[in-house]
N, C-alpha and C positions, 0 to 999 in steps of 0.2 A: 253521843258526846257532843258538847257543844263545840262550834265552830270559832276560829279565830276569826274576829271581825276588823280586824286592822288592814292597814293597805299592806299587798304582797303581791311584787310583781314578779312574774316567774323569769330565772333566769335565763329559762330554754322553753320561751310559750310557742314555740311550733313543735313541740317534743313530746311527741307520744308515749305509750307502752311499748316496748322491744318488738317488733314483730316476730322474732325467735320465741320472745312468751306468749303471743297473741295467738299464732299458732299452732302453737304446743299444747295451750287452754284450750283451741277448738279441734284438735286431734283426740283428744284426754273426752271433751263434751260430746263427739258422734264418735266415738270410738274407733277412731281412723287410723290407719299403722301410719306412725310417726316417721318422714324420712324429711323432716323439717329443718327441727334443727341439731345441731350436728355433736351428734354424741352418738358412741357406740351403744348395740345392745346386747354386747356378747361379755364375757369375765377377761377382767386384765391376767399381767401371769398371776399365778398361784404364788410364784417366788416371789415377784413384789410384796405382794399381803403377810407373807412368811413376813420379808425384812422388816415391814412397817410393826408387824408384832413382835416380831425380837426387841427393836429397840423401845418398845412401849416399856413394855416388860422389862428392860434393863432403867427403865428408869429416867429415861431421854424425852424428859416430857415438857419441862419449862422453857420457857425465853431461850431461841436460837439467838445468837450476836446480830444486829441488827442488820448488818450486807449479807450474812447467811453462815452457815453452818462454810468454816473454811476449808475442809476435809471437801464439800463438795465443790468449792470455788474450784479447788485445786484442779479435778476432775473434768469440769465444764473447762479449764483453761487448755488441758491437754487433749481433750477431745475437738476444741476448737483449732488449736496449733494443728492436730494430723492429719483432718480434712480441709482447713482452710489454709496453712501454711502460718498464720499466723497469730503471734503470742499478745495474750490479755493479762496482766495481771491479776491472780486472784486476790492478792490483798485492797489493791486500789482502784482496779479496772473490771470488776463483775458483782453483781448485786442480787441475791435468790429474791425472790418477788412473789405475791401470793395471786398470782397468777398471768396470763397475758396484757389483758384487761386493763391491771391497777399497771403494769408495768410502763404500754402507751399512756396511760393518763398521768402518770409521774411525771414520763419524758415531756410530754408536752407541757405541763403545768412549771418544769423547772427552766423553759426558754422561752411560753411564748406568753408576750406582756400585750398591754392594750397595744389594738391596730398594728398587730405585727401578722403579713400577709403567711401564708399558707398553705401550699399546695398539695390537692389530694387530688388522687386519679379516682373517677367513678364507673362502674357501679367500685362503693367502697364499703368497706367494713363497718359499722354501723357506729362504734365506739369514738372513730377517730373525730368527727366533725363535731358532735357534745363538748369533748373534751377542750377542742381550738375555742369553741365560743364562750367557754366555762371562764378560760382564759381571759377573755377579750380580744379575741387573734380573728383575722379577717378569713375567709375561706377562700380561694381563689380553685374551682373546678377544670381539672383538664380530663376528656372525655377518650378513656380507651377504645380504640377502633373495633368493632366487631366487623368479624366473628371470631374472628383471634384473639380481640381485644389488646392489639399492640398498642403501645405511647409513641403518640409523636411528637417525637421531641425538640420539632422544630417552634409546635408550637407553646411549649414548656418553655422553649428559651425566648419566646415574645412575652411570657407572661411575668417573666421574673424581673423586679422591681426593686429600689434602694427599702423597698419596706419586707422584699423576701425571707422571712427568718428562716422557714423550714422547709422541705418535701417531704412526703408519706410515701415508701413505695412499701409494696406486699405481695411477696412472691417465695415461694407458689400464690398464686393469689384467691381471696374469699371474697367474691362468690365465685367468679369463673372459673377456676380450676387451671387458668394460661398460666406461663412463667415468663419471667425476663430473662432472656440473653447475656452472652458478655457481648455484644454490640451495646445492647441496653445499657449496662451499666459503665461501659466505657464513653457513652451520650455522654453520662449522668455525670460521671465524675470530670469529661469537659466541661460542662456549662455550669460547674460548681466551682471549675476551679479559680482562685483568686476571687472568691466572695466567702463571707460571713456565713453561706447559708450551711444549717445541719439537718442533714439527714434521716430522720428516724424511719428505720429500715425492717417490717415487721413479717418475721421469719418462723415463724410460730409453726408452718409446714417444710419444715426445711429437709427433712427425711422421710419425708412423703412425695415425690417425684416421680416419676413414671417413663416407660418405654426408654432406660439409659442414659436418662438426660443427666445433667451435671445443674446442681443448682449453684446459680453463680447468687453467692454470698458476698454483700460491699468488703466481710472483712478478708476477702482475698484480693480487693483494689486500694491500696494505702493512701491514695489521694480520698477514697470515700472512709475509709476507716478512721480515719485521724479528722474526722467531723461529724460523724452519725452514731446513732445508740441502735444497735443491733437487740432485736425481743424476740427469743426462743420460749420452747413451754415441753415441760415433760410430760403436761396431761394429754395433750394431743399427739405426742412421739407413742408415749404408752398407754394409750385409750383408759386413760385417768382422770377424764377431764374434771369429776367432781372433785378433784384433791385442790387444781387452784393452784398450781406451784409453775410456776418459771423463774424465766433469770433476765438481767439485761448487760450488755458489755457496752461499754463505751473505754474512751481513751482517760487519762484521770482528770484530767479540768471539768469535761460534762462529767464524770460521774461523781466527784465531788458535789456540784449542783443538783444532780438525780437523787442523791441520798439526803440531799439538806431535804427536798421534798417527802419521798420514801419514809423518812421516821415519822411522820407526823399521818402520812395515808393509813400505815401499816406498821409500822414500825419493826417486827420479825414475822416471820413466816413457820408455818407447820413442823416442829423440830423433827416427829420420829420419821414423818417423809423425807425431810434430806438426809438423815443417815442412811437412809433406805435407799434414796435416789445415785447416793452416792456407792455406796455396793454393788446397787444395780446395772451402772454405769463401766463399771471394771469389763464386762463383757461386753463388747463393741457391736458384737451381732445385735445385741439386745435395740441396736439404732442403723445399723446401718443396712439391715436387712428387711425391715420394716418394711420399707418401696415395695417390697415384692409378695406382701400380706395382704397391701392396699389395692398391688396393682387388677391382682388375683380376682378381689373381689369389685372392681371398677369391669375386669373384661366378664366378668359374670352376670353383672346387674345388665350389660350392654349386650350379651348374647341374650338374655332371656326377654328384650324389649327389640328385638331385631326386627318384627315383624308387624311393631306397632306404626300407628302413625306419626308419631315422633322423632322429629330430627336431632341431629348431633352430630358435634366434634369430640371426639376424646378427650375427658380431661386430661390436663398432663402433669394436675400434681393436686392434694389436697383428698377429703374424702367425696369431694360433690361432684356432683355431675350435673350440667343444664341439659333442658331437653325444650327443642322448639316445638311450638303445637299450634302454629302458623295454618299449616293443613289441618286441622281439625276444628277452629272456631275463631272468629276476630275479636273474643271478650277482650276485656282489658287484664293483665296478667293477675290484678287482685281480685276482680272477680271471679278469674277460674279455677286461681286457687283454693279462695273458698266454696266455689261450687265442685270441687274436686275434693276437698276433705268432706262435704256435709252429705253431698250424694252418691259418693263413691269409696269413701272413707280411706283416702291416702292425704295425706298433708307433706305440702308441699313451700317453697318459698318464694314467692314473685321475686324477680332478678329488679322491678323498677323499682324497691322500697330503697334502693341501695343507690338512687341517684337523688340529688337536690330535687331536680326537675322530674316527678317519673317518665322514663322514658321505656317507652312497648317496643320490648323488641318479641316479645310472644314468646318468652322464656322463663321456665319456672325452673327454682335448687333444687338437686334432690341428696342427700347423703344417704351415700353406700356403704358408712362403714357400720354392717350391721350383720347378721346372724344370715346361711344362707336362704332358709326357710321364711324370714322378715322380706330379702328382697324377690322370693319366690312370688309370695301373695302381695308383692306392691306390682311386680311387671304381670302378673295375671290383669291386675286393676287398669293397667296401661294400656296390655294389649286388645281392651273391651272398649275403650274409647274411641 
């Protein structure tokens, strides 16, 4: 095909392929078990598939209302009120979303304008900084501590500016697997208060936590609620993730703004999955028991690499796990990634793809949320190292 020969300057010319596709292409190309990126490789329930086919089958197949199917607003408001104490409105204040993804990229797309500053903790989620720049919105990097990777939030409150629109926080968080505190989020909602700035707060492992911890969600702090847009996802509660479906809450001034954007991204979402998601969701186990599926298979991937040369903290929430390989070679973390899918055949994800500046800390992602026989033959691969 011939080429466009006109001038075209790219929006994002320091913006690669995903490294989640880049190496998933090179797990797929030496035939390496995949523990890259982060998708299950076992069957969701059986029931979910039932409901999604019942309601095919009845007929539930065009255009959901464009905030979502309200049968399941309902649902997501009352599951949000019993663990978090508090109430969203499903008519004005919750939006189904066709996935985490389009959800951050709404939020941000409907607050932040040229040169409106931005704060993201790194290593970060790879979606959120495209979308700030798609914008015109400045990044401003603040650098979680390892090996805990806590915020200091001493130095978040030096960096915030009359041009401050937003913070990103993400917790449980992707990549690390650390969580925030309610110390954390009582910083948080100090240094916000009596400023303009909002929040978007991305929660997408919210029922995936570990060892009894309590995930302090903004919307059980009313000072951070009534300024941030809260992003859940049911593909990752329900190792769904090819379905694409979440939701976002906010209070109804942002989410009036979230929808003016949302119709034009997306406009509706997947109909017979919310009728689906919404029956699904009547059984509370079906979420709130989850932690303990994840945790099962986190303290399994971690007993069967005990005796590698690999170090580690426990993750404390999400499906990944990092492993330091500090004792084992001083590559740089993308080199040994790739020399660990192509001559040992596990794929893996360097933790530095996930900072502005790469920064080596000698740690590669790995996700466990997989089959036990999948993380059998990846810790044989480990313990040979």
């Amino acid at each position: 095909m011939k080429q466009f020969k006109g001038l075209l300057n790219s929006k994002l010319p320091q913006t690669d392929t995903s490294i989640f596709a880049v190496m998933s292409h090179l797990a797929v190309e030496h035939e390496a078990i995949n523990l890259s990126q982060g998708f299950p490789d076992f069957m969701i329930s059986p029931e979910l598939i039932r409901l999604v086919n019942k309601y095919m089958r009845k007929g539930f197949n065009q255009y959901a209302p464009m905030p979502g199917v309200i049968e399941l607003r309902r649902v997501i408001s009352q599951k949000v009120k019993s663990i978090y104490k508090t109430t969203y409105d499903p008519i004005n204040e919750i939006n189904i979303t066709a996935g985490a993804t389009q959800a951050l990229y709404t939020a941000i797309s409907c607050v932040i304008k040229e040169d409106d500053e931005v704060i993201v903790f790194e290593p970060a989620y790879d979606s959120y900084v495209p979308a700030i720049k798609l914008n015109g919105g400045i990044v401003k990097y603040s650098k979680l501590q390892a090996p805990d990777y806590n915020v200091d939030w001493t130095e978040v409150q030096k960096m915030i500016t009359g041009r401050t629109k937003m913070i990103i926080i993400n917790s449980p968080h992707n990549p690390t697997g650390s969580i925030l505190s309610g110390e954390d989020m009582q910083n948080l909602e100090k240094i916000t208060q009596g400023t303009d700035i909002i929040i978007l707060s991305d929660e997408v492992y919210e029922h995936l936590i570990f060892d009894k911890k309590k995930h302090e969600s903004v919307c059980s702090y009313p000072g951070l609620a009534e300024r941030s847009f809260v992003i859940g996802s049911f593909g990752k509660t329900f190792h769904a993730t090819g379905w694409k479906m979440g939701y976002c809450l906010a209070p109804e001034n942002l989410m009036a703004e979230f929808r003016k954007v949302h119709q034009f991204v997306v406009f509706a979402c997947n109909t017979p999955v919310q009728y689906a998601m919404t029956d699904f969701l009547q059984d509370k186990d079906n979420y709130t028991k989850i932690w303990k599926f994840y945790q099962d298979k986190r303290d399994y991937f971690i007993s069967l690499i005990k005796d590698s040369r690999f170090k580690l903290n426990p993750s404390r929430g999400t499906y990944f796990q990092l492993l330091d390989y500090s004792e084992i070679t001083d590559e740089k973390e993308t080199d040994f990634a790739i020399r660990l899918t192509k001559d040992y055949g596990l794929a893996s994800i360097p933790v530095s793809v996930f900072y502005n500046k790469p920064d080596e800390n000698q740690s590669l992602r790995f996700c466990f949320a997989k089959k036990e026989e999948t993380l059998e033959k990846a810790a044989k691969i480990l313990c040979k190292i």
